[in-house]
Residue frames relative to the residue before (quaternion, step in Angstrom):
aa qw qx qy qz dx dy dz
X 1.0000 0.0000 0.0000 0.0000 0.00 0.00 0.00
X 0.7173 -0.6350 0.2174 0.1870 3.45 -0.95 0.57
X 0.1326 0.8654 -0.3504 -0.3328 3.71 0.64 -0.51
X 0.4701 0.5255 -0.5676 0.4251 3.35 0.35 1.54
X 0.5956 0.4423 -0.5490 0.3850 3.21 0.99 0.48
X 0.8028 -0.4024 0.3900 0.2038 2.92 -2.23 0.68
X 0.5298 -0.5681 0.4854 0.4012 3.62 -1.05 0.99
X 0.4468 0.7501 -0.2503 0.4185 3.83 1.11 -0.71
X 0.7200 0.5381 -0.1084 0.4245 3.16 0.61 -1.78
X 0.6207 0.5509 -0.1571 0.5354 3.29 1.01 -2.02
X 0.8777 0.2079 -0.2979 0.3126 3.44 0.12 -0.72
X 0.3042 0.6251 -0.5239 0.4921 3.71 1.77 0.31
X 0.8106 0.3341 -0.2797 0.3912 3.43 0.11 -1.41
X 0.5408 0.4958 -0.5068 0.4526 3.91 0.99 0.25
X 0.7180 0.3664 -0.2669 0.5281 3.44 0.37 -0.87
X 0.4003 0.4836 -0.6352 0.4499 3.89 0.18 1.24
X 0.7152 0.5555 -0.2829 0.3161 2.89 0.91 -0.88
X 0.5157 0.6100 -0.3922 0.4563 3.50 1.35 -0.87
X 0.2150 -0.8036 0.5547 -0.0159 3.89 -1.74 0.73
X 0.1050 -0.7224 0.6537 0.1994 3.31 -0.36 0.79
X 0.4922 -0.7351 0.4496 0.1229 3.10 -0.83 1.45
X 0.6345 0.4994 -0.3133 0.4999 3.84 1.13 -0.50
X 0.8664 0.0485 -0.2585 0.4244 3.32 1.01 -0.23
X 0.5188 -0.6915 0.3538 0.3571 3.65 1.42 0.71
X 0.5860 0.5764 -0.3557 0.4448 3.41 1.04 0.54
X 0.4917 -0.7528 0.3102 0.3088 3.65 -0.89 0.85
X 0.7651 -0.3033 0.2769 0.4960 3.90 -1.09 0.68
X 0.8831 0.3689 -0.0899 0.2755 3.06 0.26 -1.85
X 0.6443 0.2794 -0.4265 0.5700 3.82 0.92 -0.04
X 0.5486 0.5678 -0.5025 0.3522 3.65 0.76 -0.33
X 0.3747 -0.8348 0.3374 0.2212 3.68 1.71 -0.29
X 0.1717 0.7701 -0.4740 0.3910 3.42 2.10 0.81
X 0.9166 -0.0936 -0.1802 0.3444 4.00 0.62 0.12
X 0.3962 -0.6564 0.6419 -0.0145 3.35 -1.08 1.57
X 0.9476 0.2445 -0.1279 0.1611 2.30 -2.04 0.63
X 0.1106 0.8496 -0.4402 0.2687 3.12 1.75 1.01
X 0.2456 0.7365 -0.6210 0.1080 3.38 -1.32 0.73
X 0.3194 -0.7535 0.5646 -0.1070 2.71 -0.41 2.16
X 0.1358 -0.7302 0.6568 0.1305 4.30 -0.60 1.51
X 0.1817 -0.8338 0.4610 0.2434 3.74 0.30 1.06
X 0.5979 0.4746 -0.4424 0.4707 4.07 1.18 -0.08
X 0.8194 0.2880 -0.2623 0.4206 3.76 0.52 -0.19
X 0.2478 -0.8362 0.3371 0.3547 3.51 1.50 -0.60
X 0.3411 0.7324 -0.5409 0.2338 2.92 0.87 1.14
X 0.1842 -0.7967 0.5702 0.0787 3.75 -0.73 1.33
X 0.0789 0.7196 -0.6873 -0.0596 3.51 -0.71 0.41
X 0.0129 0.6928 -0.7122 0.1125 3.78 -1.83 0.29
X 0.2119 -0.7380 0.6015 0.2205 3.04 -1.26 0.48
X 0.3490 -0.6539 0.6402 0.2020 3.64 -1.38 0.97
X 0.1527 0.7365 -0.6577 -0.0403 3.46 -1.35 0.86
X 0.3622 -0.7632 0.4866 0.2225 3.71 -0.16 1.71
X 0.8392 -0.4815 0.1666 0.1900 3.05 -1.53 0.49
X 0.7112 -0.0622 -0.0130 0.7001 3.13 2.11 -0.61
X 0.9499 -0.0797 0.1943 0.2313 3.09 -1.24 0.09
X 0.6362 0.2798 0.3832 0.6084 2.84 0.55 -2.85
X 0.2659 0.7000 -0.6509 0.1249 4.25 0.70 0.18
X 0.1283 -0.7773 0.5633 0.2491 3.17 -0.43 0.14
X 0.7301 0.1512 -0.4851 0.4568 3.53 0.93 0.81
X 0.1111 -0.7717 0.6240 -0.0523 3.52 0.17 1.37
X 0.6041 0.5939 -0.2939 0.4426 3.57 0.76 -1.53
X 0.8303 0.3676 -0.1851 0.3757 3.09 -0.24 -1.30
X 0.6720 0.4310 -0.3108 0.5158 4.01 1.22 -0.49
X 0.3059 0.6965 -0.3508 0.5461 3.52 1.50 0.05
X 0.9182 0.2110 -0.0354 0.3333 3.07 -0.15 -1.44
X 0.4482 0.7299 -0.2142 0.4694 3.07 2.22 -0.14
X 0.5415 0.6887 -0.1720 0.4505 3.11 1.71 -1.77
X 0.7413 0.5357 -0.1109 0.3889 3.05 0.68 -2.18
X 0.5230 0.4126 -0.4696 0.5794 4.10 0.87 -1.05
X 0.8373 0.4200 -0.3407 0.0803 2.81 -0.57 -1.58
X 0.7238 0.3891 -0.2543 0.5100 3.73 1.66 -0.56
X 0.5458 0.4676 -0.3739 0.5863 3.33 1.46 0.41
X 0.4704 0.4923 -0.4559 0.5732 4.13 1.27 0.13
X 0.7165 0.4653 -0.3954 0.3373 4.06 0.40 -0.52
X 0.4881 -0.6714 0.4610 0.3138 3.47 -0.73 1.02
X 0.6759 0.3659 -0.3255 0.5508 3.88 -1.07 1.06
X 0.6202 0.4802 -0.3631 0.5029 3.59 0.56 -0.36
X 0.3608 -0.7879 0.4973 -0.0408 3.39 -0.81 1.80
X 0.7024 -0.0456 0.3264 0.6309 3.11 0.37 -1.84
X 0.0105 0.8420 -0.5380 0.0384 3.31 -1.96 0.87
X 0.4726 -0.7735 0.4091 0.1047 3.27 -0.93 1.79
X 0.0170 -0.8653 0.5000 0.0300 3.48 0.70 0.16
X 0.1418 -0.6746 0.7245 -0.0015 4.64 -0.22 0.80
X 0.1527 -0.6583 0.7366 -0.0267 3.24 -1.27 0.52
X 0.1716 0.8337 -0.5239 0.0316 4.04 -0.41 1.09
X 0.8671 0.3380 -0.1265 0.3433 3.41 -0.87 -0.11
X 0.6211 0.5599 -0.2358 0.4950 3.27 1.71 1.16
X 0.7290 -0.5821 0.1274 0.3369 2.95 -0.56 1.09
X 0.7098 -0.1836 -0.0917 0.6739 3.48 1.40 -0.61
X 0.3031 -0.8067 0.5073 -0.0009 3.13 -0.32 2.21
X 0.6614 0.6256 -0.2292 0.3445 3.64 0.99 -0.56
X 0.6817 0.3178 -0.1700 0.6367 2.82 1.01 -1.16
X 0.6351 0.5034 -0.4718 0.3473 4.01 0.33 0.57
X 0.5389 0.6115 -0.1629 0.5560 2.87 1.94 -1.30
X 0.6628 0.4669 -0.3997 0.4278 3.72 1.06 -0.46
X 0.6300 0.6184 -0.2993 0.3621 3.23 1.59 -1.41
X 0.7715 0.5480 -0.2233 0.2337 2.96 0.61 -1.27
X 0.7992 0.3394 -0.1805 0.4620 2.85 1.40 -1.11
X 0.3733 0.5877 -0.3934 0.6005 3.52 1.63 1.22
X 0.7099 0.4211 -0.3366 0.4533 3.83 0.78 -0.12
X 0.4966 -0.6710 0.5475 0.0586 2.33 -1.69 1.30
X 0.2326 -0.8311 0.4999 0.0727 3.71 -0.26 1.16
């Protein structure tokens, strides 16, 4: 990997990697997270996750997928992590951003 790319970059190209396992396709064209904003001098990353429906019934677990995988990229400090468009968005959005990885 390059080292002139952007903390930004690094964490686009981590989160190809991530899989929604029901449909073998990656986080990012499936379009499960928005609103990314990467503070490249402090590394704070924040984004919002919105699972595939409602009712996902692995929200949890792609949450915490999300979260290694942008907390596995080197420069990444700290992470804001929204949870929308799910049935109980709060109380994932609390989880998530309460776990320890």
């Amino acid at each position: 990997m390059a080292t002139d790319m952007t903390l930004r970059e690094r964490i686009l190209m981590r989160l190809v990697d991530v899989i929604d396992p029901e449909t073998g396709v990656d986080v990012l064209r499936m379009r499960l997270v928005e609103d990314l904003e990467v503070d490249e001098a402090t590394g704070l990353v924040s984004y919002t996750f919105r699972p595939s429906s409602p009712l996902c019934p692995l929200a949890h677990s792609l949450a915490m997928d999300l979260k290694r995988a942008v907390a596995s990229v080197h420069g990444v400090a700290e992470q804001k992590i929204h949870v929308a468009g799910y049935v109980r968005a709060t109380e994932l959005t609390e989880m998530v951003n309460r776990s320890v990885i």
